[in-house]
SESEBA-552820 format. One record per residue (C-alpha): x, y, z; residue in one letter. Coordinates in steps of 0.2 Angstrom, whole numbers, plus 2048, in hexadecimal, padded with zeros to 3 digits. Example, Ala and Ser with C-alpha at 12.3 -4.5 7.8 and 13.67 -1.06 7.14 Angstrom:
! residues 2
83E7EA827a;8447FB824s;
//
This chain:
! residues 353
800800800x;80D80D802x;8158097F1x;8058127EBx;80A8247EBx;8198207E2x;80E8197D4x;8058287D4x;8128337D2x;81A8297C5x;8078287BCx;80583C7BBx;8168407B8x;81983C7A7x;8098497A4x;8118577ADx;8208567A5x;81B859792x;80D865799x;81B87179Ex;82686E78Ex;819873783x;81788078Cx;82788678Dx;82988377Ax;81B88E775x;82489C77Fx;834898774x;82B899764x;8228A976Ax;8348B1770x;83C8AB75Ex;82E8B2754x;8308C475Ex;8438C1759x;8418C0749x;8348CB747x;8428D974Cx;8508D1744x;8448D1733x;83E8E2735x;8508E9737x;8558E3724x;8438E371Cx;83A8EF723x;8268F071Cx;8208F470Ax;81F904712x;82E90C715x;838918711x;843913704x;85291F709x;85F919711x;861923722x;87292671Fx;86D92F70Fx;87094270Cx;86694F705x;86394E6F3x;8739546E9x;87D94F6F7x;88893F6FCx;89293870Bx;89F92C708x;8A8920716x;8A7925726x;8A6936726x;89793F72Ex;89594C721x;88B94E713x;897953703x;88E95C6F5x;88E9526E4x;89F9566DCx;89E9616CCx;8A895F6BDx;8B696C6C5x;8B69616D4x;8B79516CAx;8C59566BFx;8CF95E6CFx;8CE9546DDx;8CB9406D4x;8D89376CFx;8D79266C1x;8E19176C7x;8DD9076BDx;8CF9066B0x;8C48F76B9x;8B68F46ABx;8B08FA69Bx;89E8F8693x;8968FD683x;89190E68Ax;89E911697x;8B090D6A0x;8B390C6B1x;8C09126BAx;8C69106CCx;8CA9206D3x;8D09296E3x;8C89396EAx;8CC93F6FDx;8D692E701x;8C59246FBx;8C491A6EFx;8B491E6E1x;8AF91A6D1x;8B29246C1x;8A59206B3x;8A992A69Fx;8A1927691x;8A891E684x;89E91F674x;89592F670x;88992866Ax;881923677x;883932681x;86F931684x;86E92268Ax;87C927698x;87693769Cx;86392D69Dx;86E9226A9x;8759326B3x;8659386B3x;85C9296BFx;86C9286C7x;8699396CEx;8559356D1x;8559246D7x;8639276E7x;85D91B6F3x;86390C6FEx;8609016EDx;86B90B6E2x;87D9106E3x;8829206EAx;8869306DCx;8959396E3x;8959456D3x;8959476C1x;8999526B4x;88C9536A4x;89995B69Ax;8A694F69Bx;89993F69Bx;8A093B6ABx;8999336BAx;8A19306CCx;8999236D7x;89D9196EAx;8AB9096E7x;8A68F96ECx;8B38EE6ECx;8AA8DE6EBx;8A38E26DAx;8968DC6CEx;8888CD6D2x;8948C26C6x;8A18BF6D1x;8968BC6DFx;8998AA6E1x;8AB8AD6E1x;8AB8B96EFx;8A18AC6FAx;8AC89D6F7x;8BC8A76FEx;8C28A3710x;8BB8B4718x;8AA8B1712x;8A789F715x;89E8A1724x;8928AC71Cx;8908A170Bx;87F89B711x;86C89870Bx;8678A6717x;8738B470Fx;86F8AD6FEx;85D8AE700x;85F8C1709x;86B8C76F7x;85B8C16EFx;84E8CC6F8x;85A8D86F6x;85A8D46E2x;8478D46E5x;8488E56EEx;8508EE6E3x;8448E96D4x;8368EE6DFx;83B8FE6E0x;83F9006CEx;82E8FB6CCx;82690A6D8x;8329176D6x;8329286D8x;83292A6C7x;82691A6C3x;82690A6BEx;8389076B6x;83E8F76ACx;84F8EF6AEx;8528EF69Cx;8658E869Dx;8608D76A2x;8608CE692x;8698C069Ax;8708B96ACx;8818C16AAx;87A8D26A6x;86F8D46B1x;87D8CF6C0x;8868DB6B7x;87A8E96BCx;87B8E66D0x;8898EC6DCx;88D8DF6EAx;8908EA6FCx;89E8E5706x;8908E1714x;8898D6709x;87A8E0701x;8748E46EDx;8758F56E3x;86F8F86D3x;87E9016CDx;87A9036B8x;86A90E6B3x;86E9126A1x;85E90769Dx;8509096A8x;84090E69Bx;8319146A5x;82190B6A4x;80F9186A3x;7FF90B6A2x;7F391B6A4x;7FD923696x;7FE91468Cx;81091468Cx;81890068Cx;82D8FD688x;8388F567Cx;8488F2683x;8528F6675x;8508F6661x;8598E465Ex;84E8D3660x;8528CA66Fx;8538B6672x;8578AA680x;84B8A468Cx;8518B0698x;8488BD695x;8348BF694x;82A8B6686x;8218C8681x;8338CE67Fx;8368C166Fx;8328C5660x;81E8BE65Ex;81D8BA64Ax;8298AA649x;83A8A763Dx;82E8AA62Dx;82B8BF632x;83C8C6635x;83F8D2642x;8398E5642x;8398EF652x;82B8FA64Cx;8218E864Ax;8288E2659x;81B8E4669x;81D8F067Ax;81F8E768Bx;81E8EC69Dx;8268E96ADx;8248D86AEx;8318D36A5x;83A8D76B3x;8308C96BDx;8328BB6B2x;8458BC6B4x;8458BD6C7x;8458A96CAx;8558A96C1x;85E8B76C9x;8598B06D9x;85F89D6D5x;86F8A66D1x;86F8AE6E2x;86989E6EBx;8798926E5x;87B8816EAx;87E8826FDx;877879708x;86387C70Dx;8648866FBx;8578796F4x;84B87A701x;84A88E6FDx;84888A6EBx;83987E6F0x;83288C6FBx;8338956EBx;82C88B6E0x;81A8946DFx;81E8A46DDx;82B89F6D2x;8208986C7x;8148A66C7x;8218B16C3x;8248A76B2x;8128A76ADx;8128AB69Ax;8078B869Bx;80C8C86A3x;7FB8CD6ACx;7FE8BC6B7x;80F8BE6BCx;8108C86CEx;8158D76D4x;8258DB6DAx;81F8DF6EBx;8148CE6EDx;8258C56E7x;82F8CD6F6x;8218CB701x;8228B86FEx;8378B86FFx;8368C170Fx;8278B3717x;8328A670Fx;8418AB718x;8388AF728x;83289C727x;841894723x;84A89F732x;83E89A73Fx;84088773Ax;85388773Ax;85289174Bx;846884752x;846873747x;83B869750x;82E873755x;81F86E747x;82085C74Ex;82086175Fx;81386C75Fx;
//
């Protein structure tokens, strides 16, 4: 008989026990959803915001490195003064780059190359100067004169040596699907806001194939995107029935969008005043592959790719009409990465719960 409240004990036990796990679980997935509420809000703030960078100066004005001051944009006296050429690091069909020096920092020195073209740089200069914003790289000056255009360094580069730059030893530890899925919001960001700009809806019209378009972005040294090249960014005016052509040449490759191929077959040879407008939403059908760029073949990259896989296949929807928006494409990247956070963070919590 006095075995009894051992038996007891031992009965009721085992019920407390889980009881007070779960509920001590529920608390950790409250705490970990606050956290990364915060830590989400601190990169992707809401649809919302502001998108200035705080750091920004006043229109026509620059701060570079870790000065406090705002600079005014450095006029073509200035630029031929105080800037000084060291190695030419690039040349396109429009302009060559130059890696400069201005007050012991380094900057970049764009000049036209073939007049021309001299429109389509000064159109480039033009939403360079409109467009300033954490998206797009920072204008230190320019010259109109010259056809000269002085912009913040970033010693990381272009988007095509991206892979490169995660494979060396320093950034190993950072060579992750986490920071691959965050370049690509970033990629998607950026789009976004060319899509709602100041000016209006702008097309990305230097994207006629993967390597182009990579060409076009700036990697930070802390591991963010700029759009750095803006010589071809037609604005799009539905209400004033104005669509794009992005160039006068036809355009092939399953890269870009079916409406920008030529529509009347191998018979009917091409004619750019035959050939049909398009909209922004050529821009959307080539996100999946920019972001399977981004997304590499580390480890957990896969699962990303099948979170993706609806929207993805939205955005390849041969009609335009059907495609989605930029902002309901970040919106998904941004729950996607929130998902995938919290069940890295707490891996056995669906089967628990």
């Amino acid at each position: 008989m006095e075995k009894k409240p051992h038996f007891v004990r031992r009965e009721f036990l085992p019920r407390e026990v889980p009881s007070l796990s779960l509920g001590l679980l529920l608390v950790a997935v409250l705490i970990l959803n606050a956290l990364l509420y915060l830590y989400l809000n601190k990169f992707y703030v809401s649809s919302g915001r502001a998108e200035t960078d705080p750091g920004l100066c006043p229109f026509g004005y620059f701060k570079l490195g870790v000065g406090k001051n705002c600079s005014p944009w450095l006029s073509c006296e200035a630029i031929n003064r105080e800037v000084r050429k060291l190695k030419c690091v690039g040349e396109g069909a429009v302009k060559k780059v130059f890696l400069s020096e201005w007050k012991e920092n380094k900057v970049v020195l764009s000049q036209l190359t073939n007049s021309e073209l001299k429109e389509d740089f000064l159109h480039g200069l033009k939403m360079l100067k409109a467009l300033q914003s954490k998206h797009v790289v920072r204008l230190l000056g320019y010259c109109e004169q010259q056809f000269t255009i002085l912009t913040e360094y970033h010693p990381l580069g272009s988007l095509r040596g991206l892979n490169e730059t995660l494979h060396m030893p320093k950034y190993k530890g950072i060579n992750t699907w986490h920071r691959r899925l965050m370049l690509a919001i970033d990629y998607v960001s950026v789009i976004r806001y060319l899509h709602s700009s100041p000016l209006g809806t702008l097309v990305m019209c230097d994207s006629n194939d993967l390597d182009k378009v990579l060409s076009q972005y700036l990697l930070t040294s802390d591991f963010h995107i700029l759009v750095n090249d803006l010589d071809a960014l037609p604005l799009v005016n539905r209400s004033a029935g104005r669509l794009v052509k992005c160039g006068h040449r036809e355009l092939r490759g399953e890269f870009v969008a079916p409406e920008q191929r030529w529509p009347y077959g191998e018979e009917v040879p091409f004619e750019d005043d035959l050939m049909p407008p398009y909209d922004e939403k050529t821009d959307i059908w080539k996100i999946p592959d920019v972001s399977n760029f981004f997304l590499g073949h580390v480890e957990g990259s896969d699962i990303v790719r099948l979170h993706l896989f609806d929207i993805h296949a939205a955005c390849k929807k041969e009609d335009p009409a059907e495609r989605p928006s930029a902002q309901e494409v970040l919106d998904t990247y941004k729950k996607v990465l929130t998902l995938l956070i919290r069940e890295a963070a707490m891996p056995g919590t669906r089967e628990m719960l």
